[in-house]
LUMZA-704415 format. One line per field, with one value per residue (C-alpha): residue number from 0; residue in three letters; x, z negated, y negated. Coordinates in steps of 0.5 Angstrom, whole numbers. Layout:
<pts>
k = [NUM_...]
r = [ALA_...]
u = [X_...]
w = [Z_...]
v = [Y_...]
</pts>
This chain:
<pts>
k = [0_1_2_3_4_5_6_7_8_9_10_11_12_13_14_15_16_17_18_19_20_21_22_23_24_25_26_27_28_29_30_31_32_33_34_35_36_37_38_39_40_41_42_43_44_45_46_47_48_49_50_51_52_53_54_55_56_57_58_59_60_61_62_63_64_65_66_67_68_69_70_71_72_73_74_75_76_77_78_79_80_81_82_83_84_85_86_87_88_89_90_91_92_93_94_95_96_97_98_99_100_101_102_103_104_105_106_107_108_109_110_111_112_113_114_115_116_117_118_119_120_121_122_123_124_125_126_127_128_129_130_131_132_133_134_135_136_137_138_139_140_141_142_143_144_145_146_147_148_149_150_151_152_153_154_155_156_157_158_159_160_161_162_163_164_165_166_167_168_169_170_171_172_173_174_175_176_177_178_179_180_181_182_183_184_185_186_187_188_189_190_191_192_193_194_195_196_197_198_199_200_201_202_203_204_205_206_207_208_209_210_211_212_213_214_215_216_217_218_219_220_221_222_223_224_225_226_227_228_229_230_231_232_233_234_235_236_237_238_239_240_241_242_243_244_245_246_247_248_249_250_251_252_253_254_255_256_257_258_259_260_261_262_263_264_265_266_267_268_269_270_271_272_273_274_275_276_277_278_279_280_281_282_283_284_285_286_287]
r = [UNK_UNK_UNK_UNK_UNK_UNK_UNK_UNK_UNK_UNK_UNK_UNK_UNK_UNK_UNK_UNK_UNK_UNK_UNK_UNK_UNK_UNK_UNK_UNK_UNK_UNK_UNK_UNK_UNK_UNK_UNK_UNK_UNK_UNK_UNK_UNK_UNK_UNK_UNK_UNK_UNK_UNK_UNK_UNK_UNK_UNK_UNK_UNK_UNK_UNK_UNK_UNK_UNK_UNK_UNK_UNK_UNK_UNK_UNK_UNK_UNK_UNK_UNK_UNK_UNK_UNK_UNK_UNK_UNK_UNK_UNK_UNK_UNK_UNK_UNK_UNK_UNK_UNK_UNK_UNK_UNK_UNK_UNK_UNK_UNK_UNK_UNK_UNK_UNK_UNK_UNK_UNK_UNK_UNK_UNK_UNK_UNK_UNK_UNK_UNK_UNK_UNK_UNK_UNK_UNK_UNK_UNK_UNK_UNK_UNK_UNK_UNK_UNK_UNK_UNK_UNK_UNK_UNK_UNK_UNK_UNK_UNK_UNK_UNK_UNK_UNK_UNK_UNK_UNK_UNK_UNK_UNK_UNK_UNK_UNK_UNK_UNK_UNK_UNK_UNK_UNK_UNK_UNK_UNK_UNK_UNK_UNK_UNK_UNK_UNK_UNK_UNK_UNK_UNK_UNK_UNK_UNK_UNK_UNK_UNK_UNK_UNK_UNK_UNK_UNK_UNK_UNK_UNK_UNK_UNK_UNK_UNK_UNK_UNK_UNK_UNK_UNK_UNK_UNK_UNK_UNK_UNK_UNK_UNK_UNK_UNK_UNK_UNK_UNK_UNK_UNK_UNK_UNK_UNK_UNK_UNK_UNK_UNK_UNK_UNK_UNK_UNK_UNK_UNK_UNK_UNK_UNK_UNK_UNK_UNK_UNK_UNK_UNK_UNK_UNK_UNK_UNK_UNK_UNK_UNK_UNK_UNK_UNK_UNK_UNK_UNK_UNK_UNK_UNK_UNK_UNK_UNK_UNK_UNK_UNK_UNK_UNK_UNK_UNK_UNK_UNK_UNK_UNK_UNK_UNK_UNK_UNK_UNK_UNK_UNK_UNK_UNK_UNK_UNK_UNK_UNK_UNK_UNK_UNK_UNK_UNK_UNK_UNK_UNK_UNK_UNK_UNK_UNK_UNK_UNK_UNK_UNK_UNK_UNK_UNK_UNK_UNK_UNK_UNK_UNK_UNK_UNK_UNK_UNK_UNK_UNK_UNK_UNK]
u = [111_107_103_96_99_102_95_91_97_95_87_88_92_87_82_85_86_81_77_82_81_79_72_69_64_71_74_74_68_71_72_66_62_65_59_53_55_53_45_40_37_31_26_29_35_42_39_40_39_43_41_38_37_32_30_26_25_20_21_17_15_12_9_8_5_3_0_-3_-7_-15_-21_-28_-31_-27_-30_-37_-38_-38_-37_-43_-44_-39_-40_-33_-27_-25_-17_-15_-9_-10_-5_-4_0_1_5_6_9_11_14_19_19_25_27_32_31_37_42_37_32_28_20_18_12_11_5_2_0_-2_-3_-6_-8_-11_-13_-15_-18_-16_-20_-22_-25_-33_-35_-39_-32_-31_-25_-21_-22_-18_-17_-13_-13_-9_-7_-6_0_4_9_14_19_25_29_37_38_45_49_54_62_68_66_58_53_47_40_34_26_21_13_10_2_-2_-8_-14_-15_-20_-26_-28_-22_-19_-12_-10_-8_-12_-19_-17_-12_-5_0_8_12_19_26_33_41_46_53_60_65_71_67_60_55_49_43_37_30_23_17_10_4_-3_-10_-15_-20_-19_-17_-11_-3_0_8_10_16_23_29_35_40_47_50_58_61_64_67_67_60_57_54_51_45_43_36_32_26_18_12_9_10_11_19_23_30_31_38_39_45_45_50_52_50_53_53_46_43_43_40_37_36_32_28_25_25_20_22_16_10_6_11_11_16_18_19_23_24_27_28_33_34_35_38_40]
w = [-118_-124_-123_-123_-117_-113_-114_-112_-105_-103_-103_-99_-94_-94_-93_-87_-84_-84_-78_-74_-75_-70_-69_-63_-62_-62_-57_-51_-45_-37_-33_-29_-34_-35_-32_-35_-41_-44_-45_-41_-36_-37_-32_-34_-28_-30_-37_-41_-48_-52_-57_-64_-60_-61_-55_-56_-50_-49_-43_-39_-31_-26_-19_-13_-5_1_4_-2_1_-3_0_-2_-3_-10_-12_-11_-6_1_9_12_17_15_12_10_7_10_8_8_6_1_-3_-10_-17_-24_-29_-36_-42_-43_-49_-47_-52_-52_-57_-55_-59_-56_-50_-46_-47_-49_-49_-47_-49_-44_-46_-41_-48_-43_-37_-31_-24_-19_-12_-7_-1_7_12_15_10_10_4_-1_-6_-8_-5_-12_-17_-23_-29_-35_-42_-44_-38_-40_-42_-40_-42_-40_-42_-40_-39_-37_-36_-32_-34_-30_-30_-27_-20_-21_-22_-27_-25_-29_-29_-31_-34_-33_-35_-34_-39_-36_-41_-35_-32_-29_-27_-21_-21_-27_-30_-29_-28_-28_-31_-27_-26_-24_-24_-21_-21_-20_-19_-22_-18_-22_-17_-18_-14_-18_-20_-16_-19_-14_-16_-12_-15_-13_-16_-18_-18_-22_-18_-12_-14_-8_-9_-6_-5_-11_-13_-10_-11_-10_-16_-16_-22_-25_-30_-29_-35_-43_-42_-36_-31_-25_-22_-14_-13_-6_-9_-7_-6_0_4_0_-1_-4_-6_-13_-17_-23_-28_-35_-41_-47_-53_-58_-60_-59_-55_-48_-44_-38_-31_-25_-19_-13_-6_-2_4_8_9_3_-3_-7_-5_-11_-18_-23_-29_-36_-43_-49_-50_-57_-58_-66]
v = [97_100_107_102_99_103_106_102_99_108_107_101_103_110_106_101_109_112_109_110_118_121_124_127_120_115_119_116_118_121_117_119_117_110_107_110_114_121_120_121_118_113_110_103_101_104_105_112_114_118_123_121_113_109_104_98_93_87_84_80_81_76_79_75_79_75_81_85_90_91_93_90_96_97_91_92_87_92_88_87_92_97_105_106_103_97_94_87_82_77_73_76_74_77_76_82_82_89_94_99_104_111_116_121_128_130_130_134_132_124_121_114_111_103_98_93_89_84_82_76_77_74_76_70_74_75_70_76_78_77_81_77_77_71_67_68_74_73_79_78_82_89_93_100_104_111_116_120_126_126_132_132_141_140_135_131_135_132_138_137_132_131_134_132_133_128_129_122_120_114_113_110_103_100_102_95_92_93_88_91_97_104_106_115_118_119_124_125_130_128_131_127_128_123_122_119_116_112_106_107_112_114_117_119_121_123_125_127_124_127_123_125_120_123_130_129_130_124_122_119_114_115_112_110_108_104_102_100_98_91_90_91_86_87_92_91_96_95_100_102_104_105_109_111_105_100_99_94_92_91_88_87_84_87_83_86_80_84_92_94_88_88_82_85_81_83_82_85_84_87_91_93_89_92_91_84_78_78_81_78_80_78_82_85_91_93_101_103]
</pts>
């Protein structure tokens, strides 16, 4: 074999082994990392992000509530005949087409930004409710947005769990409509421990929450988290989650389409009389 061609037999094999060199983001993760990776934890189920990622995710969400609770008075329309607050039940639906936006600026620390770019709700009133509201009210239209700091300050080891903090804010987009998006700015301030075991991986998280309407410090969302990895493709997230007294069951089925596009599938059931029926929810999440 001539020089040329020993030459260029050399190159080629260099280059067919030079991915298999090792290096620190080919090695393979701890096992109590398996499920869930080594990123932060986002607001998204069973969804983390890594340092230098970004996410984009579009999806879709529908909502249906029997019992939505409502009170003519936040409407304009007072009960006949009362002085204060008055509560009802009607049947409510909605449906949101939602835009998910995360970047990781390190591996402690992430932003999250979400738009509700559009949304429709309707509110058929309580037989009980003599008010003047009308039967029906129906809002549509730009919803509001959020954004949150996500901040990973111990991380999960083979003896001790993750902790982390979150800073969330809701900008008031509305200043008539009630069924949708929010008419005063909104704070949460929350903090969360994360948990890998062999049969899955817990992430636990509650918050407290500040209303600028009402200048009040109220509970805010807590949660409970199950994620595992089934295989290469799958993972599988089962969430108690709620607010006060609205509490719903949430499950979610999430399928690897190809490296960086991941199919997420959900749907929430509510446990407690003030928490929607049902929730579903469809979208793919692109990271790069």
């Amino acid at each position: 074999m001539s020089r040329v061609s020993n030459l260029f037999v050399n190159s080629s094999l260099a280059c067919l082994h030079f991915p298999m060199l090792a290096s620190a983001a080919d090695e393979p993760l701890p096992l109590y990392l398996q499920d869930r990776g080594s990123g932060i934890p986002t607001s998204l189920f069973g969804t983390y992000i890594e340092s230098g990622q970004w996410m984009v995710y579009p999806f879709y969400e529908y909502e249906k509530n029997s019992d939505a609770e409502y009170d003519p008075q936040e409407f304009g329309y007072p009960t006949p005949g009362v002085a204060g607050e008055e509560e009802f039940f009607g049947e409510s639906t909605g449906h949101e087409v939602v835009l998910f936006l995360g970047y990781g600026f390190s591996d402690a620390l992430a932003f999250e930004f979400e738009a509700e770019l559009y949304a429709t709700a309707t509110l058929d009133k309580s037989p009980l409710d003599t008010s003047p509201l009308p039967a029906r009210t129906e809002e549509s239209g730009f919803a509001g947005a959020e954004a949150q700091l996500r901040w990973l300050w111990r991380k999960e080891t083979q003896e001790r769990p993750a902790f982390y903090s979150f800073f969330e804010v809701e900008f008031p987009f509305q200043d008539t409509k009630v069924l949708i998006g929010a008419t005063d700015v909104e704070f949460a301030v929350g903090t969360g421990i994360i948990r890998s075991f062999k049969w899955g991986t817990l992430n636990a998280r509650v918050s407290i929450a500040f209303d600028s309407a009402e200048s009040k410090v109220e509970t805010g969302e807590y949660a409970l988290e199950y994620l595992k990895r089934v295989n290469d493709r799958w993972r599988l997230v089962a969430t108690i989650e709620g607010e006060e007294d609205e509490v719903s069951l949430i499950g979610e089925a999430q399928l690897t389409l190809r490296p960086g596009a991941i199919l997420k599938l959900n749907s929430g059931f509510g446990v407690t009389k003030k928490a929607a029926d049902l929730a579903p929810e469809i979208g793919v999440l692109f990271t790069f």
